[in-house]
C-alpha positions as CSV (number, residue, x, y, z in Angstrom):
1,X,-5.5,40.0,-12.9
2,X,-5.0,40.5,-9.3
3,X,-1.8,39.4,-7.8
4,X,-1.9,36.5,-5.7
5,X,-0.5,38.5,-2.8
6,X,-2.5,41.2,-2.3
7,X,-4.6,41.6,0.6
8,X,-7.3,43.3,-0.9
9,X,-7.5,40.8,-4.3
10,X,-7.2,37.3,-2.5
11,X,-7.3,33.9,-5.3
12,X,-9.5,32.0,-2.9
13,X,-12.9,32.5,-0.9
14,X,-12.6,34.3,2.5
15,X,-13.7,31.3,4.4
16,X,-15.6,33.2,7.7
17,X,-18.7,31.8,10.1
18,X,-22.0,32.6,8.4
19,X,-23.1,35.5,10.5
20,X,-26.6,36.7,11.3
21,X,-27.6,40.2,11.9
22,X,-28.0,39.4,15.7
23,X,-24.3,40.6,17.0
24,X,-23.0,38.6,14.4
25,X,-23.3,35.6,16.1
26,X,-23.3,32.2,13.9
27,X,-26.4,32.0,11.9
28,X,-26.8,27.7,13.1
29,X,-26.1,28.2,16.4
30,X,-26.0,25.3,18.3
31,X,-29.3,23.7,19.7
32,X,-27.4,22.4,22.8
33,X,-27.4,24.0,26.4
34,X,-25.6,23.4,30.1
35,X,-28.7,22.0,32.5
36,X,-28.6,24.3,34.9
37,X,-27.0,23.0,37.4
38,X,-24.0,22.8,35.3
39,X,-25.0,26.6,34.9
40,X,-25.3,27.7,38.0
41,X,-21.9,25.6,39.4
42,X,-20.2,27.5,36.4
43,X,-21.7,31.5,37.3
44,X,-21.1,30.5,41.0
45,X,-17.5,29.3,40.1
46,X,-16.6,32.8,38.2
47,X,-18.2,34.5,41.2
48,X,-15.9,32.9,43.5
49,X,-13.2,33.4,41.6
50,X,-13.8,37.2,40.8
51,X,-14.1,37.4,44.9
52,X,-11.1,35.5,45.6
53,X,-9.3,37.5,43.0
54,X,-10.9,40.9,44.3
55,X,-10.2,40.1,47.5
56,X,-6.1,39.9,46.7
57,X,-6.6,43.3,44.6
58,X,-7.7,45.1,47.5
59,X,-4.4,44.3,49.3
60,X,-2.9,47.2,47.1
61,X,-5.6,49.8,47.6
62,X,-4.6,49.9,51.5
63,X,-1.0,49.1,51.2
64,X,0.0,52.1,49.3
65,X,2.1,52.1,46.5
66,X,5.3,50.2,47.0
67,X,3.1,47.3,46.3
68,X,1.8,49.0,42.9
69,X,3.1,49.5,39.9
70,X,0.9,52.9,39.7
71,X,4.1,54.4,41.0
72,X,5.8,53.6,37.6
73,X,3.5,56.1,35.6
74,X,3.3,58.4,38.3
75,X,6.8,58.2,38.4
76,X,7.0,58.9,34.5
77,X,4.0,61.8,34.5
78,X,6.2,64.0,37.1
79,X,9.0,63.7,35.2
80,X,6.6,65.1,32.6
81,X,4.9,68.1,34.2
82,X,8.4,69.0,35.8
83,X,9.8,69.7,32.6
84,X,12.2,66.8,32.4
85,X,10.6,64.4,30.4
86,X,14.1,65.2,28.3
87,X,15.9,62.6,30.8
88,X,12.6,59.9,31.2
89,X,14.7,57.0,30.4
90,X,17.6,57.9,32.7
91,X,17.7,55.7,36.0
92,X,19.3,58.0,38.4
93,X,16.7,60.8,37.2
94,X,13.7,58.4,37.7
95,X,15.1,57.0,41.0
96,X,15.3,61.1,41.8
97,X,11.7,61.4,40.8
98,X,10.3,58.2,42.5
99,X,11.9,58.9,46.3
100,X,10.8,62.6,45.7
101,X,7.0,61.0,44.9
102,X,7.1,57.7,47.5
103,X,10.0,58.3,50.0
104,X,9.8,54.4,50.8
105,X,11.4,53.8,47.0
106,X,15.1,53.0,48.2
107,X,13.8,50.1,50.7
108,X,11.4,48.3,47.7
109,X,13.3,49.6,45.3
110,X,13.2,51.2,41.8
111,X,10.8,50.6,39.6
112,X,11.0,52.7,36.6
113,X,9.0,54.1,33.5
114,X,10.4,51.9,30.6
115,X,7.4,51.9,27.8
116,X,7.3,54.2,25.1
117,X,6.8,57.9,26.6
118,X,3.7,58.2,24.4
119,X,1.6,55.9,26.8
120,X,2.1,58.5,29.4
121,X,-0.9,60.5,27.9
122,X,-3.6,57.5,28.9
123,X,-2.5,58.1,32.4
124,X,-2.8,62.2,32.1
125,X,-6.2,62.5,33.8
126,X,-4.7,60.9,36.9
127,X,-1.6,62.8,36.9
128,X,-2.9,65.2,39.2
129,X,-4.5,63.1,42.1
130,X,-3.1,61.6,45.2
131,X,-2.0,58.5,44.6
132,X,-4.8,56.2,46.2
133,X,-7.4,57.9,44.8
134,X,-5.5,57.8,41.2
135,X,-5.7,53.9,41.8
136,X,-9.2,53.7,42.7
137,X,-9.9,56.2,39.8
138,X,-7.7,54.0,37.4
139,X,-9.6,50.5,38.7
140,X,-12.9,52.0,37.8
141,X,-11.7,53.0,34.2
142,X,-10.4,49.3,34.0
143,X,-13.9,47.9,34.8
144,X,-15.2,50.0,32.8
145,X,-12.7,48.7,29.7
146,X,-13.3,45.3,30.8
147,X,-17.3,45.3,29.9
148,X,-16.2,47.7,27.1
149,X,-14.1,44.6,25.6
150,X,-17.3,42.0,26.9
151,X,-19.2,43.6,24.4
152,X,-17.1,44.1,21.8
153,X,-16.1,39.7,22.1
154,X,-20.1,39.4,21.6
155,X,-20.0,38.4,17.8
156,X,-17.2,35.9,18.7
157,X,-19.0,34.4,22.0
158,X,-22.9,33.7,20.2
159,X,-22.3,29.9,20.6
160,X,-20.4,29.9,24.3
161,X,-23.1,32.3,25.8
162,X,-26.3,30.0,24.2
163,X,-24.9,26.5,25.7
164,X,-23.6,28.4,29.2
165,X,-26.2,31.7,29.9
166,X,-23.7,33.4,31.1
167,X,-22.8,36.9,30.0
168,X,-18.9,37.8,29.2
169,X,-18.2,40.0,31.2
170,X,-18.3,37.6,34.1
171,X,-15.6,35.6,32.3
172,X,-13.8,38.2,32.1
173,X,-14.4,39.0,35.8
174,X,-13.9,35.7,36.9
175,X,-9.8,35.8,35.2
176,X,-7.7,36.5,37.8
177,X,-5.0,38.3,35.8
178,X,-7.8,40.8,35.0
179,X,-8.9,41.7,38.2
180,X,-4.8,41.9,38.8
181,X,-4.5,45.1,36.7
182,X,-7.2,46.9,39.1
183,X,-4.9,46.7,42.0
184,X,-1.4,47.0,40.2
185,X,-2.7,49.9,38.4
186,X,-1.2,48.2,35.0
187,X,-1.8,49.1,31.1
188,X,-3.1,45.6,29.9
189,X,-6.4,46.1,29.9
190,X,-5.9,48.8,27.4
191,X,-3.3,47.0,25.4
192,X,-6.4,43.9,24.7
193,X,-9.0,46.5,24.2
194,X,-7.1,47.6,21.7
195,X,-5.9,43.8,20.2
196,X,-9.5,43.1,19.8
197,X,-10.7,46.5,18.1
198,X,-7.8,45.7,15.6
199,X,-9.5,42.1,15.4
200,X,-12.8,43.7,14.5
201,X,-11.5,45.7,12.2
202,X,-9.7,42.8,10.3
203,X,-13.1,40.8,10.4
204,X,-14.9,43.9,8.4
205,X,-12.4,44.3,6.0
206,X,-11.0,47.7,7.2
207,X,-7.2,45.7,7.3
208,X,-5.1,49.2,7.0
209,X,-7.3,50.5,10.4
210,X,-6.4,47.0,12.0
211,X,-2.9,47.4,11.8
212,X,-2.9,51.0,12.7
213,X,-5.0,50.2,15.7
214,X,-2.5,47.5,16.5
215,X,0.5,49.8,16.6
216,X,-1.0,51.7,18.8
217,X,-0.7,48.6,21.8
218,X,3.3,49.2,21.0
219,X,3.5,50.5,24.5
220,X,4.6,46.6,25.0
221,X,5.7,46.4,21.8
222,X,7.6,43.6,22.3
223,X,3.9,42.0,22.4
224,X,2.6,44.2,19.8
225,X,5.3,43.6,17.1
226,X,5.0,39.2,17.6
227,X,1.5,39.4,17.2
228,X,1.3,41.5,14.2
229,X,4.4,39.8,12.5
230,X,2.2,36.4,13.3
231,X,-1.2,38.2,11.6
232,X,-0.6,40.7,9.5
233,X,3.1,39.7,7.6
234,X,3.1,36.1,7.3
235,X,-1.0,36.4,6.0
236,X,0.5,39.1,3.3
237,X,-1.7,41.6,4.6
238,X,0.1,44.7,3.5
239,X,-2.3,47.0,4.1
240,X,-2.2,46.2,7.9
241,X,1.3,46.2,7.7
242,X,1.2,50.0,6.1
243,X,-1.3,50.9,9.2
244,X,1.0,49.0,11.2
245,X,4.0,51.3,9.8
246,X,1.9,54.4,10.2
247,X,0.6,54.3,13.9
248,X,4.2,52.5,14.7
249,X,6.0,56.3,13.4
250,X,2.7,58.3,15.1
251,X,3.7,56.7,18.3
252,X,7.2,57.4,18.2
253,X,7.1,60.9,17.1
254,X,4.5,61.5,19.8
255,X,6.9,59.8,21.8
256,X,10.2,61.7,20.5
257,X,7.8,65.1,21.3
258,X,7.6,64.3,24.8
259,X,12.1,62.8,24.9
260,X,13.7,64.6,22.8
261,X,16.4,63.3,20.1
262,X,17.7,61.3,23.8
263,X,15.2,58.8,23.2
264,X,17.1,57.4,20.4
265,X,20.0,56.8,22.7
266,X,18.7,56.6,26.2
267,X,15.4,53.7,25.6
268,X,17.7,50.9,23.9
269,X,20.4,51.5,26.9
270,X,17.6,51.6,29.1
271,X,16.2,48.6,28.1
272,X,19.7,46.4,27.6
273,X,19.9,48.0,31.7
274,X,17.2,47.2,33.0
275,X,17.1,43.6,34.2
276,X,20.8,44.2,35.6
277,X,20.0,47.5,37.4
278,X,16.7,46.4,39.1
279,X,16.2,42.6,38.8
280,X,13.3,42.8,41.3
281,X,11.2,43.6,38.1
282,X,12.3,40.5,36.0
283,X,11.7,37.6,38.3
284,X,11.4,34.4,35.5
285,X,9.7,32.3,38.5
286,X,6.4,35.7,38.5
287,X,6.2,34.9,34.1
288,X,3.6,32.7,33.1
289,X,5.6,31.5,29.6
290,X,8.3,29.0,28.3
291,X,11.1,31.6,30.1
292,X,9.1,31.3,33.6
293,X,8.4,27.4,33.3
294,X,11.7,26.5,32.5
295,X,13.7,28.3,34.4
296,X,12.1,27.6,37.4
297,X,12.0,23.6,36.6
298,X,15.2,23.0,35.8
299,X,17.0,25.7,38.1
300,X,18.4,22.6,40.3
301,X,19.7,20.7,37.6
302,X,21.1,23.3,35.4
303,X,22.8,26.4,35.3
304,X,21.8,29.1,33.4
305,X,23.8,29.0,30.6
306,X,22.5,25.2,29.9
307,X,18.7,26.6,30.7
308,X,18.8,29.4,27.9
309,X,19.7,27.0,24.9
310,X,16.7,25.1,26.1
311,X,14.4,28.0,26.1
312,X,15.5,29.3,22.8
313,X,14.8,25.8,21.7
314,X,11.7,25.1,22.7
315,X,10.3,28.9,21.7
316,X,11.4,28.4,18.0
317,X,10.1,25.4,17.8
318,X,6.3,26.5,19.1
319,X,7.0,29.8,17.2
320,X,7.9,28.3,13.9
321,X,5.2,25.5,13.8
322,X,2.8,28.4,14.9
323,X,4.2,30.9,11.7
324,X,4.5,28.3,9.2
325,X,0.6,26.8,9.9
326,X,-0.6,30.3,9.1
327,X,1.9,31.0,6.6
328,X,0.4,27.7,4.8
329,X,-3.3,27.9,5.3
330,X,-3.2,31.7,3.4
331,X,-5.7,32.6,2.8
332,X,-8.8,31.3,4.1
333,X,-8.9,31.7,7.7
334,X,-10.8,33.7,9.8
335,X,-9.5,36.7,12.0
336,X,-10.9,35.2,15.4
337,X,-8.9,31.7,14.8
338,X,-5.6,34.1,13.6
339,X,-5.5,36.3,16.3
340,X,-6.1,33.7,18.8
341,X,-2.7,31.5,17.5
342,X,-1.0,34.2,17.4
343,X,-2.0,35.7,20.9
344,X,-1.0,32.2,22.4
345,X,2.1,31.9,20.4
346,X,3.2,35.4,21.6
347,X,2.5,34.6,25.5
348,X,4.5,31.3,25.5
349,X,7.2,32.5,23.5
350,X,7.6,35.9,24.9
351,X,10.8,37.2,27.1
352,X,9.0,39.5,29.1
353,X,5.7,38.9,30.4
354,X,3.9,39.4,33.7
355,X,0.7,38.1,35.2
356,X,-1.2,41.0,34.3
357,X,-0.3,40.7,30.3
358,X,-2.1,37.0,30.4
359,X,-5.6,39.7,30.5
360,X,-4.8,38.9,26.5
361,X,-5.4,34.9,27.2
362,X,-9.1,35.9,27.4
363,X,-9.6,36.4,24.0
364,X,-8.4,32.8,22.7
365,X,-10.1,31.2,25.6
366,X,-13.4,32.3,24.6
367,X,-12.9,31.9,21.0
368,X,-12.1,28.5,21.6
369,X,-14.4,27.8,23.9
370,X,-17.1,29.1,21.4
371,X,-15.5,26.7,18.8
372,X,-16.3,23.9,21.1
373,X,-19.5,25.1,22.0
374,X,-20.7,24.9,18.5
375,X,-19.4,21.6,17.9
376,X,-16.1,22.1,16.1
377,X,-13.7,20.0,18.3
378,X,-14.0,16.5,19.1
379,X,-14.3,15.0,22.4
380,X,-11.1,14.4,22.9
381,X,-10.1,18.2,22.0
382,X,-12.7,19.8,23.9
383,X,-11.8,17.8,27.7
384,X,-7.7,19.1,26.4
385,X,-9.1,22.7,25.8
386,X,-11.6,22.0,29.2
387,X,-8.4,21.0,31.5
388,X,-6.3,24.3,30.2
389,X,-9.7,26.7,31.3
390,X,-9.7,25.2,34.2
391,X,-5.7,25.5,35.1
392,X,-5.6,29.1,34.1
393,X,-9.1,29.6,36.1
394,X,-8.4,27.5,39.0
395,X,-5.1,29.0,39.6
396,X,-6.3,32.1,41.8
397,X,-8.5,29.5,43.7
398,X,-5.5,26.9,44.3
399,X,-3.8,29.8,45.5
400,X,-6.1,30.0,48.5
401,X,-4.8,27.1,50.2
402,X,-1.5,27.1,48.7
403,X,0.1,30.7,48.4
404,X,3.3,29.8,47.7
405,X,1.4,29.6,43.9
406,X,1.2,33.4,44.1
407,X,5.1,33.6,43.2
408,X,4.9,30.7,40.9
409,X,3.0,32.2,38.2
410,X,5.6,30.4,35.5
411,X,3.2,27.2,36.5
412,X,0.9,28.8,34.0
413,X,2.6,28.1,31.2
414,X,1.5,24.3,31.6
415,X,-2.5,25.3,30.5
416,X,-1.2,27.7,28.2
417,X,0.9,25.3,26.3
418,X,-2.1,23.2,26.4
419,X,-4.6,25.8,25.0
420,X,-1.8,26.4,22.2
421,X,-2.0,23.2,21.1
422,X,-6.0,23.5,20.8
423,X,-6.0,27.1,19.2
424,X,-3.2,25.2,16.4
425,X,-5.1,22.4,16.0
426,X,-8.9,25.1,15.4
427,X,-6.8,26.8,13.0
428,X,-5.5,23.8,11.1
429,X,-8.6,23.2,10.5
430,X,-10.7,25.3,7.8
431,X,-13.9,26.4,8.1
432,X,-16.6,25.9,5.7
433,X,-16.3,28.1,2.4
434,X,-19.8,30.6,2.5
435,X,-22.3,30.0,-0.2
């Protein structure tokens, strides 16, 4: 008899949506649809925003690049092709590199290479070119990874595309924090290409290539480790854990190829360092999570030693309802539900997180949305879910008239918490067992 926690042997019915051979897409879809004039305010909505959002990513293209954060893996790649990748995680070497690149470094200040060294090899092909036209170069890549991971969210997205007519990559499009990563030049379009390849994976079965596909996203692996501690070990998936293990030691070695036995030493000190030696990177007020949205709101009532307690509150308490509600509904639910608690769970709970890592919101917001649009949520749970769409989409747009907004990203949080709350309540629920 199988054991009861195996991955591969599991005591009850995979409970998944009853696919079609039509990208996947539910096989009752529902009969509803937006009139269009709902249709048309919705696709002129995302347009705007995409504009609006486009329109604040251009600012970077033709202010050069103590505005980007290019500078940071251009920073890290001539350290690289200058032969000292041996001293990557050094400040005063990456503050020699930096000036030596971007003379104007000392008056924005430092802001250095502090991922895993493997990552550096995604940026390769750019190492060569001048620095604008690396960004432009690196912007188109991103657009093309964003309709890369429109159509790969297709099978997930039958329901939301029949009741709206609109395709996904204009939601993607219309996200601000996804347009963000064209001008800053950032890494997180990659990292949630590579979240929902390991989601497709985990839907066909293929749960060792999952977790292997995850561990490769551990260039924020801060992000990468919640997320499969949340999906892979508290399901008992432990052949995604062994991919997990596996593409977790490829990275490093890659990564120990490139530093040298100094990474062992130099990345943790790096890392404790950081936030003291160049704070400018670690502004809570800029973080769109529980660390951002407290600390900002109670700043002028508490210090920050009363503030912490609070936030380390408050993040076990979403973090542990979140682990033990998919600890206790093993097994039976499907990967899109999963990934999309554990994506939220991660975001409001995380230390470190900037505007460009929300890009990973997308994929919860249009599960969920997908849910509603096929009828799973009740009234009052679809106008909740409706409200936190419209905060995280309305938030470039509010910005327009009010830019102080622009430095309060930690306002975020508020939808967030709110679309956390919908994603727990979709996965409490089970889905029909197939026939």
């Amino acid at each position: 008899m199988a054991s009861p926690t195996s991955d591969d042997s599991q005591p009850a019915p995979v409970r998944q949506p009853a696919v079609s051979n039509d990208d996947m897409t539910p096989s009752s879809p529902t009969t509803f649809r937006l009139p269009p004039a709902l249709r048309y305010a919705l696709a002129v909505f995302l347009v705007m925003s995409m504009a609006v959002s486009a329109r604040q990513a251009a600012y970077y293209f033709s202010h050069g690049p103590m505005v980007s954060d290019l500078r940071i893996f251009m920073t890290g790649l001539d350290m690289m092709r200058s032969g000292e990748g041996r001293q990557l995680y050094r400040f005063d070497a990456q503050e020699a590199a930096q000036c030596r690149l971007y003379p104007e470094t000392p008056q924005a200040g430092l802001l250095p290479f502090n991922h895993l060294a493997y990552e550096l090899l995604l940026y390769w092909p750019v190492a060569r070119l001048p620095y604008r036209t690396a960004l432009i170069v690196w912007a188109v890549f991103n657009l093309g990874l964003t309709f890369l991971i429109a159509w790969l969210m297709k099978p997930y997205t039958g329901n939301l595309r029949r009741v709206t007519g609109i395709p996904v990559a204009l939601y993607l499009l219309g996200f601000y924090p996804v347009v963000y990563v064209f001008g800053e030049g950032q890494d997180s379009l990659i990292f949630l290409l590579l979240v929902v390849l390991s989601l497709r994976a985990l839907d066909h079965g293929r749960t060792f290539l999952a977790g292997f596909i995850l561990a490769l996203a551990c260039f924020k692996f801060h992000l990468a480790l919640a997320i499969a501690f949340l999906v892979f070990l508290l399901p008992r998936r432990w052949r995604a854990l062994a991919g997990f293990a596996v593409g977790g030691g490829l990275v490093v070695a890659i990564s120990l190829a490139i530093v040298g036995p100094n990474l062992a030493a130099d990345y943790p000190t790096m890392l404790r360092q950081q936030e003291t030696m160049t704070p400018w990177g670690f502004i809570p007020w800029f973080m769109p999570n529980l660390r951002g949205l407290l600390q900002w709101g109670l700043s002028r009532r508490l210090d920050i030693g009363e503030i912490v307690p609070i936030i380390l509150m408050l993040s076990a308490v979403i973090g542990s309802a979140a682990a033990y509600l998919i600890w206790r509904c093993w097994p039976g639910q499907d990967a899109r539900r999963l990934y999309s608690l554990a994506i939220l769970t991660t975001v409001l709970v995380s230390y470190h997180l900037h505007m460009q890592d929300l890009t990973m919101a997308v994929l919860p917001m249009l599960v969920l949305l997908d849910l509603a649009a096929g009828g799973e949520f009740s009234l009052a749970w679809v106008t909740l879910l409706l409200a936190a769409v419209a905060g995280l989409y309305g938030y470039r747009l509010t910005a327009e008239p009010f830019p102080v907004l622009l430095v309060r990203g930690c306002l975020l949080a508020v939808p967030l918490l709110l679309l956390w709350l919908v994603s727990y309540k979709g996965y409490g629920r089970r889905p029909p067992v197939n026939e």
